[in-house]
N, C-alpha and C positions, 0 to 999 in steps of 0.2 A: 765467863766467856763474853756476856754481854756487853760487861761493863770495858773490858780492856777493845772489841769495837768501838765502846763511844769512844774511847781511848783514842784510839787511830785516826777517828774521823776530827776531832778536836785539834790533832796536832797541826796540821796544815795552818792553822787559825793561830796557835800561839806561837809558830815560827815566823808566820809572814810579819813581816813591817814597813813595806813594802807600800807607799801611800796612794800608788798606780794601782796595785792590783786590787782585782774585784772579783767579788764568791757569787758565780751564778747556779741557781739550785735548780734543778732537775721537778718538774712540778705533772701532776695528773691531767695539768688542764689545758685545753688545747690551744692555740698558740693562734689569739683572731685575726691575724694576719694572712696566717695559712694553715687552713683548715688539715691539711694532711700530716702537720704537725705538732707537738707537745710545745709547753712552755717551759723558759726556764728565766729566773728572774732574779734577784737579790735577794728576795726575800725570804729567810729560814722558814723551811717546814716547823709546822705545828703537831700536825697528827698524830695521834698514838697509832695507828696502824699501817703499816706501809702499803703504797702502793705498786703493780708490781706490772710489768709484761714478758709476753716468751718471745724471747730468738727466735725459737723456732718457725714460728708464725710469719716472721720477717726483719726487716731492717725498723729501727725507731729512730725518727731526730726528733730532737730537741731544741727549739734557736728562741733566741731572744727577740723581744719588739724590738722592729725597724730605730735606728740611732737617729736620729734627729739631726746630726750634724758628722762630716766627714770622721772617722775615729782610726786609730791605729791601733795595731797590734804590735808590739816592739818587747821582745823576751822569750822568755820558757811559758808554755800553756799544760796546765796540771788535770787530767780528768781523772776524778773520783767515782767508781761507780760499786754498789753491792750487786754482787753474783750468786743468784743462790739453784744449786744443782738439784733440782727437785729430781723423785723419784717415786713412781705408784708403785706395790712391790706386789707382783702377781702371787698366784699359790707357789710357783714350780721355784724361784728365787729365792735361795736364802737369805736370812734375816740380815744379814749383815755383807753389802757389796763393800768387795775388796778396796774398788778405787773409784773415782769417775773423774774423765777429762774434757774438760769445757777447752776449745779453744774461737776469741773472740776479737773484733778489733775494733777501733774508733776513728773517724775520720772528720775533722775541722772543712767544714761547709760555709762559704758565704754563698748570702741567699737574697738573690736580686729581688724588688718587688712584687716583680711578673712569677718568684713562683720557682727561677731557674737556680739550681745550685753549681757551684764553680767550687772543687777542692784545695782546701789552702794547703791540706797536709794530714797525711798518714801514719797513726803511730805502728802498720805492720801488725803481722797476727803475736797476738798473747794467749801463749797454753796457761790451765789454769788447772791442778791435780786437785781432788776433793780426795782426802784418806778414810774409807770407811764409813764411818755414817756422819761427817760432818757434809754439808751440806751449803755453808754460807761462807764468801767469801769476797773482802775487797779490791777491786783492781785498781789499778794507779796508771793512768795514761800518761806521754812526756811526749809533747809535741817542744823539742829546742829549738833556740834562735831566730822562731817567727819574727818576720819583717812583712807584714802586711797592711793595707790600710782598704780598710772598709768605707767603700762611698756612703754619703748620706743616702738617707734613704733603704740601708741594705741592711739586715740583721747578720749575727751570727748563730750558726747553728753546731753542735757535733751529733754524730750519727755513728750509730753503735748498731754491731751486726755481729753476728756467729757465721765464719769463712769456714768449717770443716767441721762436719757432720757424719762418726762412720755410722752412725744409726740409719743413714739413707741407704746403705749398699746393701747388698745380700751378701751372708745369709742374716744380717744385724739386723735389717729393716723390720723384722716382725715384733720387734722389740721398739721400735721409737715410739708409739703410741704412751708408753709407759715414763718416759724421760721428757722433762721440761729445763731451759735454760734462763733463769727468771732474772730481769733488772728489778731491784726491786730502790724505791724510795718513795718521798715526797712524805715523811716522818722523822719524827725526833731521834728515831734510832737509826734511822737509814737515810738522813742527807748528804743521798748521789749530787753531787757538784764538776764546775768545772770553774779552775781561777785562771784570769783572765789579765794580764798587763794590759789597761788601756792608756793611751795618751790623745786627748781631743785636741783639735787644733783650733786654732782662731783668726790666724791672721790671714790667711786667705781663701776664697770660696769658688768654686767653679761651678757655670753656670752650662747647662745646653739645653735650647729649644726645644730638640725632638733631641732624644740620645738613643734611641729605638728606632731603626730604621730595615729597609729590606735593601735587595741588592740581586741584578741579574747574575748569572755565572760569568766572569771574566769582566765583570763590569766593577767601577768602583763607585764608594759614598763616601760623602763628603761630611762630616761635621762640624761646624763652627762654635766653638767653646769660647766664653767669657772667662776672662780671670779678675774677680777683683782683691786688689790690696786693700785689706780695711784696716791697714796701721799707717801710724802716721808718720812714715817714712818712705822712701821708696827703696824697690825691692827688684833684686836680677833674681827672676825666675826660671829656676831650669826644669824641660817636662819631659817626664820618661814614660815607658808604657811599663803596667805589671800586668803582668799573669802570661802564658804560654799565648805565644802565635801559632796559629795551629798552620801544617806542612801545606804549601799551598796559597795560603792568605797570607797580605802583605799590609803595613802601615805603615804610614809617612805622616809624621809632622813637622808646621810648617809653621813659626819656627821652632827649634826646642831648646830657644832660650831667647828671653826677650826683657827690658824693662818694663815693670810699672809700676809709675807714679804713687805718690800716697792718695790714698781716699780717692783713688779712679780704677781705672777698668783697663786690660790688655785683649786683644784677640789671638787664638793659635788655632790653626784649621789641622785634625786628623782627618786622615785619606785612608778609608778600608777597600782594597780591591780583593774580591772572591776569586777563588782558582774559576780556570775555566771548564774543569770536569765536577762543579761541584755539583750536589743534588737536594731539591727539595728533603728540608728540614734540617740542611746543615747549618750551622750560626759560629760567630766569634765573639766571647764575651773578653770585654781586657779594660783597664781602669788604666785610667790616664791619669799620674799622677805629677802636679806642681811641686817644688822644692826652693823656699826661700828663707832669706833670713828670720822673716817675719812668722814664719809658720808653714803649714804645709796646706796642700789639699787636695780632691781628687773627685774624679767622675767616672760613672759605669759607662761603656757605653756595647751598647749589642747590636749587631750584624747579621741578619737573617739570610738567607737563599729565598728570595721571590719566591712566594708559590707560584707553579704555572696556570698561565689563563693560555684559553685560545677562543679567535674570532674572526671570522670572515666577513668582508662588506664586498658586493661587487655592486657596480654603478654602471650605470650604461648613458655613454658621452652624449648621444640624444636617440630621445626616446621615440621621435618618429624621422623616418626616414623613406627616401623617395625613388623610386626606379620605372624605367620602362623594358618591356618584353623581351625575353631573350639577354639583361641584360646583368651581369655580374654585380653586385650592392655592395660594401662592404658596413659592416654594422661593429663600430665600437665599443669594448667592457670595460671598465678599472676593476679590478681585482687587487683587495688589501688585506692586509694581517694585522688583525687587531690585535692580537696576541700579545706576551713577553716570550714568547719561543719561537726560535725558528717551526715554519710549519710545510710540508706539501699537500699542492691541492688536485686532483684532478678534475677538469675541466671536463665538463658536459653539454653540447646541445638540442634544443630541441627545438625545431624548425621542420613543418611537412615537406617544405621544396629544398632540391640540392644544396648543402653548404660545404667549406672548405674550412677545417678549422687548425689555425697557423701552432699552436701548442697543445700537447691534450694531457699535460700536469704542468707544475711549476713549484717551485720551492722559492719562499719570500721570506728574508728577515723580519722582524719585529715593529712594524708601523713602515714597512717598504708595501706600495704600490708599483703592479705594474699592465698593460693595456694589454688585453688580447681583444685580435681583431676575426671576426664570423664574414667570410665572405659565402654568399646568399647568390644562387643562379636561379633567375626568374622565368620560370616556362615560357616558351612561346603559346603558349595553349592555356594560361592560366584561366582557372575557372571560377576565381574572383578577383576581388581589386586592392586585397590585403591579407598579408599572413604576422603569425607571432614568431617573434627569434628570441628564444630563451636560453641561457649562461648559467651552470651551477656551478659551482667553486665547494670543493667538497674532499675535507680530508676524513683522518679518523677522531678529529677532534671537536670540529667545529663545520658549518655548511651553511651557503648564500644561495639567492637567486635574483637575477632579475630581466625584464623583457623589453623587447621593441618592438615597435610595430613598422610593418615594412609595407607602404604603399606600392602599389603599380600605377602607374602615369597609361592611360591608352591614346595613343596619336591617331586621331580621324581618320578613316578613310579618304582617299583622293577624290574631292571632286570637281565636275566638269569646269573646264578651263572659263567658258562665258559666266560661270559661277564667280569664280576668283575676278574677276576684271569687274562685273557687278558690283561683289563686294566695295572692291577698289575704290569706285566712285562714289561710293555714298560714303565710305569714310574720307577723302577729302572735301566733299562738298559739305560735311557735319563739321569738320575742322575750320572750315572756312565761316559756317555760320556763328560757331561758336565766337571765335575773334572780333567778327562786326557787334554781336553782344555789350562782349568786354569792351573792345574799343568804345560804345553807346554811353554802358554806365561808366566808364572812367571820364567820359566827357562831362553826363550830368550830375554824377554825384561824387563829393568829395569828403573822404572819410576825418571829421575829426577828435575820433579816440582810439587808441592801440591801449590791450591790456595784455601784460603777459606776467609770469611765475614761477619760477625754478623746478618749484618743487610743489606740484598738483596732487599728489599722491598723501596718505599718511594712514600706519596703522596705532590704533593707541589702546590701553585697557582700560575695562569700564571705570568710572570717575574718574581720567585723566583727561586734560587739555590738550591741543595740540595747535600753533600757529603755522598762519600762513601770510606770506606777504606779496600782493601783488603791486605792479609795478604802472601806475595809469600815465599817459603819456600823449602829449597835444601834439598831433605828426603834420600840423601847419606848418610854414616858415613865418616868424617872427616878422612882423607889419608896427608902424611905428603906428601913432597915438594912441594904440591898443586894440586895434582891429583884429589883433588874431587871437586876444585874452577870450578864455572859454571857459565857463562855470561850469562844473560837472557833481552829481548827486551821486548817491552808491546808495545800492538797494542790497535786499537777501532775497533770494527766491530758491526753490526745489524742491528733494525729497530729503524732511528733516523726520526725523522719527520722535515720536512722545516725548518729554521732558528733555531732549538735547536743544542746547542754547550757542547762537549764535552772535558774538559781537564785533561789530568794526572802530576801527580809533578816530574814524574821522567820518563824516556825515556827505560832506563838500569840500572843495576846491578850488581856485580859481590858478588856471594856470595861461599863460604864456607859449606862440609859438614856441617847438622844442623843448620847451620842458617837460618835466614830468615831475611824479612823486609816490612814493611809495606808502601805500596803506595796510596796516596789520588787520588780517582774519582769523579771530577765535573760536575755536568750537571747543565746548565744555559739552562732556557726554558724562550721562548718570550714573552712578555707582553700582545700579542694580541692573542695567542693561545688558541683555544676554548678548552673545560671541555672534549670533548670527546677523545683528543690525549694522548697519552701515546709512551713509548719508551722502547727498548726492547734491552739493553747494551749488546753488548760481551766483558769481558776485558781476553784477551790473551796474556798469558807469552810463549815467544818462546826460549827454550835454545839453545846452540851453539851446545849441543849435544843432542839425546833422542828426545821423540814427546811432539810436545805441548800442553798444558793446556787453558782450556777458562771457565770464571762462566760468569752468567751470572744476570744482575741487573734491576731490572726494576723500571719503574719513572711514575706514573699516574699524573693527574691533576683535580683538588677539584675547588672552588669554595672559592676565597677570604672569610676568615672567622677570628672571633677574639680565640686567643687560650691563654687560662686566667693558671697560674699557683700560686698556693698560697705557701706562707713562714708563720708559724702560730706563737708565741711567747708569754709567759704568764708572768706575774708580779703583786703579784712574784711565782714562778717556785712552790713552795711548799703552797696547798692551805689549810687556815684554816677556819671552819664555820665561816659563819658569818660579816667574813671580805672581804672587796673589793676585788676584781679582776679584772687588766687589762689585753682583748685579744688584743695582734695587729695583723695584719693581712695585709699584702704586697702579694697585687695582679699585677702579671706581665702580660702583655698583650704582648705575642710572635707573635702572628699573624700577619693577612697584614688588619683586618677591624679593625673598632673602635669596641669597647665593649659598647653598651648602657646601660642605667637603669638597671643595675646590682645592685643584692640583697648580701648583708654576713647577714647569720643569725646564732647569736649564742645558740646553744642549748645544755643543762644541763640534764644528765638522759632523755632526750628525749625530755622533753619542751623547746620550743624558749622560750630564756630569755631577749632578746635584737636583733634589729637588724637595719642595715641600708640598707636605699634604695636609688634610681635615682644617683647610680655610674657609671661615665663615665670611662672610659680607652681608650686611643690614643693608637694605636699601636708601640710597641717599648718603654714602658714604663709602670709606675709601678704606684699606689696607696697604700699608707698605713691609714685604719683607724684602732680607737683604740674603743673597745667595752667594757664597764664597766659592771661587773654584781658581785652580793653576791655568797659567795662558801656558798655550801652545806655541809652536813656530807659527801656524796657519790659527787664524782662528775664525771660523764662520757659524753667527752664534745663533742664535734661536730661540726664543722663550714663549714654549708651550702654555696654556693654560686650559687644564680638563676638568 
């Protein structure tokens, strides 16, 4: 009996000649790719004793290491596996059961990186009768006329299971304990196999970015896949989608047939839009496959359902505000949805004096803002000179707050008429002195330096530099043989803190009626200097003649941070429906930190149409990615960066 087994298992081997096909063996060991699985591989068992698992227990796959390069499946796929019908035989059971029936099935898995399996093909349930006390038995799977192509990257796996079990019903059930459904191999006498038509391609390879992306419900993503031809011809490629579009989800690509050149590259954008009832943890896996003369190729690409987030910001347009007695205020909120879900919020205040509040819920889309306005009645009798007006925005998912402060203005009591007229004259007669003053010194003294400077302000982090340029300027009128030339000095004076250094480019001057000239001020601040110092410049022009000028500049210190600026660029420049659209998009990072998982999202008339995530930026450099999306009739674009 043994021998006409090896018999059977043999044949498969001396029939094929077949120089495609490949004998993958069913192995004990687990499969390091994915821990949840067995391996199976080319290489013949050795073992003299087999190894074996129950059905019963569950489903077993088996898949091969991840292919290295795009592979097809093209033919008949053959699975071999031993079944052996064990039996523990209690006291009350005679020695010898009449029959036993195993029924079993096999199902061809490919199995994404991530872990996900997608069914190529079912070979349906196999009864299997065991007579009496035989006990071991071969199955023969027949998956026909597979036409598949496994992306790089993806292994294959088959998956073997027991579909009908009457040992689970009653009155059976007290009997399963005693029955096992055993695979048994990974030995010389039991090498379970499955053969395999492969065909690897080579002539073309497709490339994508991110091929793993999420996707709101009703919303669509975008892909942008490379093609290149690596023969030395050129090649009209046509590109179709495999595997099921599930009810609901849609894909378009754009275009699905195009040339390219030898030893260069094409672009073809897929478009996945999600139904709009989809739900958290729905996906679409589908492989996009290329088709040329040169060869084939193909890429995964999966479609997630957004998990949901929710979040509330409310803002309040200013934070202090002003009123008199008796008098109605109104106090402005921005309430926003941080969310990817529509959300509703109800609308709380809290204020000790009378308010009127114009909405008391709202429902906002997804990054929609909108203002609600607190009008506030101010007692005539108020028993201070300020109250709190506080806004919560609060659904069941997420909750904001934020406050103002609401002054009262009190208008003086009325007094006596000879008061007012009093007043009256000492403020023209103060007006009056004031003038003869000015009029005084504009007679005896004439100014000859003006200093001014755009930009007096700067915040920098510690060991960074920061200029400044002020602008000295001789406000004589221009005298000939040079009477109104004025030599002017610059000085540093103020509050400079320990180890920060201050330098100017230039010492002196000599300038001319009306001119002027511009001088650079450096301030280099220490590396070790903490957040709370700052620096308080004087820069002082002293001329040779007249009194001198001082502004005055000041230098805070922030917190190492990354400071991202964008360059946006469209191709091409003039858009028509319908047709592609490339954004690019060069991101500089000016700051002194890295920029982490940075988002660009590009959005059309207000929908994100495309976007890329987990972008890094080093500091003191730039990023460019390019974002493919379809123009519209209307297009009003937008390019987010979070």
């Amino acid at each position: 009996m043994k021998k006409l087994l090896v018999l059977l298992l043999l044949l498969p081997f001396i029939l094929s000649a077949n120089a495609q096909e490949s004998y993958y063996y069913l192995h004990d060991d687990v499969n390091p790719e994915f821990p949840g699985t067995k391996l199976m591989d080319t290489f013949k068992p050795s073992a003299s004793t087999a190894s074996y698992v129950d059905l019963d227990e569950g489903a077993v796959v088996w898949a091969t290491l991840p292919f290295e390069r795009e592979t097809k499946l093209s033919g008949n796929i053959y699975a071999t596996v031993f079944v052996e019908a064990s039996f523990i035989k209690p006291d009350f059971v005679p020695d010898i059961l009449p029959f036993q029936i195993r029924v079993i099935k096999a199902t061809l898995v490919d199995i994404a990186p991530s872990g996900n399996m997608d069914t190529i093909a079912s070979s349906g349930p196999a009864t299997l009768l065991f007579l009496k006390n035989e006990t071991l038995k071969t199955q023969r799977f027949r998956f026909e006329n597979i036409e598949y192509v496994l992306s790089e990257g993806h292994s294959l796996g088959i998956k073997i299971e027991k579909v009908l079990d009457l040992l689970s019903y009653f009155p059976f059930s007290f009997l399963s304990p005693f029955f096992a459904t055993n695979i048994l191999y990974d030995s010389t006498y039991t090498k379970s196999y499955v053969s395999i038509p492969l065909n690897i391609s080579g002539g073309l390879k497709l490339q994508c970015y991110i091929n793993e992306k999420y996707v709101d419900p009703g919303e669509n993503q975008t892909y942008d896949i490379t093609i290149y031809n690596n023969a030395p011809e050129d090649d009209t490629v046509s590109i179709s989608i495999i595997g099921d579009v599930k009810e609901g989800w849609n894909v378009t690509v754009v275009p699905e047939e195009l040339t390219v050149e030898a030893n260069s590259y094409g672009k073809v954008m897929v478009i996945v839009t999600a139904p709009e009832d989809a739900q958290e943890g729905d996906y679409l896996n589908i492989t996009i496959f290329a088709q040329g003369k040169t060869g084939t190729g193909s890429i995964w690409l999966n479609t997630s359902i957004t998990p949901p987030s929710y979040g509330v910001e409310v803002v309040v347009k200013t934070e202090e505000v002003e009123g008199e007695l008796g008098e109605n205020v109104t106090v402005s909120f921005i309430v926003k949805n941080l969310g990817n879900r529509n959300d509703t919020y109800n609308l709380l205040v809290e204020c000790e004096w009378d308010y009127y509040l114009e909405e008391k819920n709202i429902t906002l889309q997804p990054g929609e803002s909108k203002q609600i306005n607190v009008t506030v009645k101010i007692p005539l009798n108020a028993a201070k000179n300020y109250t709190a007006v506080g806004l919560t925005a609060r659904s069941s998912h997420a909750e904001d707050s934020n406050w103002a402060t609401l002054h009262v203005i009190f208008t003086p009591a009325e007094k006596k008429e000879y008061g007012k007229i009093i007043g009256l004259v000492l403020f023209i007669v103060g007006v009056a002195v004031l003038f003869l003053i000015a009029y005084y010194l504009g007679r005896t003294v004439q100014k000859t330096v003006e200093l001014s400077c755009e930009e007096r302000m700067a915040e920098v982090a510690p060991g960074k530099s920061v200029e400044f340029y002020v602008d000295v300027i001789n406000p004589l009128e221009k005298e000939g043989a040079g009477k109104s030339k004025i030599r002017y000095r610059f000085g540093i004076e103020g509050k400079l803190p320990e180890n920060w250094r201050v330098d100017i480019d230039k010492e002196e001057v000599v300038l001319d009626g009306g001119e002027e000239e511009r001088v650079k001020v450096t301030v280099h601040t220490p590396p070790a200097a903490p957040p709370e110092e700052w620096a308080s410049i004087d820069f002082i022009a002293t001329p040779d003649k007249g009194k001198s000028e001082k502004i005055t500049l000041l230098v805070t210190l922030r917190e190492p941070m990354p400071i991202l600026k964008t360059e946006i660029t469209h191709e091409p420049e003039e858009f028509e429906e319908g047709k592609k659209v490339i954004t690019r998009v060069k991101i500089h990072n000016e700051g002194e930190k890295e920029a982490e998982n940075k988002k660009v999202a590009l959005l059309v008339n207000g929908k994100e149409k495309n976007s890329i995530e987990g972008i890094t930026i080093p500091p003191n450099a730039y990023v460019e990615v390019e974002i493919p999306w379809i123009a519209e009739k209307e297009n009003e674009i937008e390019v987010k960066l979070e």
